[in-house]
N, C-alpha and C positions, 0 to 999 in steps of 0.2 A: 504494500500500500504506500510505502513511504521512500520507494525508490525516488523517483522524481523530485521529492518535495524533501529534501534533507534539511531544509530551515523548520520545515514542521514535526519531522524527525528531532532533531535537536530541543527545540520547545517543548515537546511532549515528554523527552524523558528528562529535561529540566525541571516541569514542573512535577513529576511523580515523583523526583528522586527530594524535591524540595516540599512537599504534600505529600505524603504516600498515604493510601488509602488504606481503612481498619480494616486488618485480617486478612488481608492481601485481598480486597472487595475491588472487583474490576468497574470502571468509567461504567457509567447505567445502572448503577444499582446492585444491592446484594443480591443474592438471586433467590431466598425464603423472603425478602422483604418484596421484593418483586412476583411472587408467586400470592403474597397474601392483597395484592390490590384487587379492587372490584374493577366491574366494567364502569358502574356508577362514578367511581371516582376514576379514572384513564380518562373517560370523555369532559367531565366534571375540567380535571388541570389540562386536555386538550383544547376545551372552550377558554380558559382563563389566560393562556399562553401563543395558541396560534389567531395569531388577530392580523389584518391586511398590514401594519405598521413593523408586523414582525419578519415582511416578506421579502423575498431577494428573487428575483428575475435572476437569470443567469442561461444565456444564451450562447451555445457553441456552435459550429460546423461552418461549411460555406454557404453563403447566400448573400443577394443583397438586400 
């Protein structure tokens, strides 16, 4: 993933090695803390977070 992008390579394990997460809990959550979410609450922090203001356009390939 991080062939291409070794400034984000570098950042990433900058910042784990300077934060490291409890109990070696990987980026997304721990994964019993993630098995106990409802659907209720996913759409619930889906509504609260994905909002137009949070959006990014990002357009690749050839065209004009």
């Amino acid at each position: 993933m991080y062939e291409r992008l070794p400034h984000l390579t570098a950042t990433n394990l900058a910042r784990n090695a300077a934060a490291p997460l409890a109990q070696g809990a990987r980026r997304g959550g721990v994964i019993e803390q993630l098995r106990s979410v409802t659907v209720e609450e996913a759409c619930a922090w889906h509504r609260s977070f994905y909002k137009p203001r949070h959006a990014r356009l990002i357009i690749a390939g050839a065209f004009d």
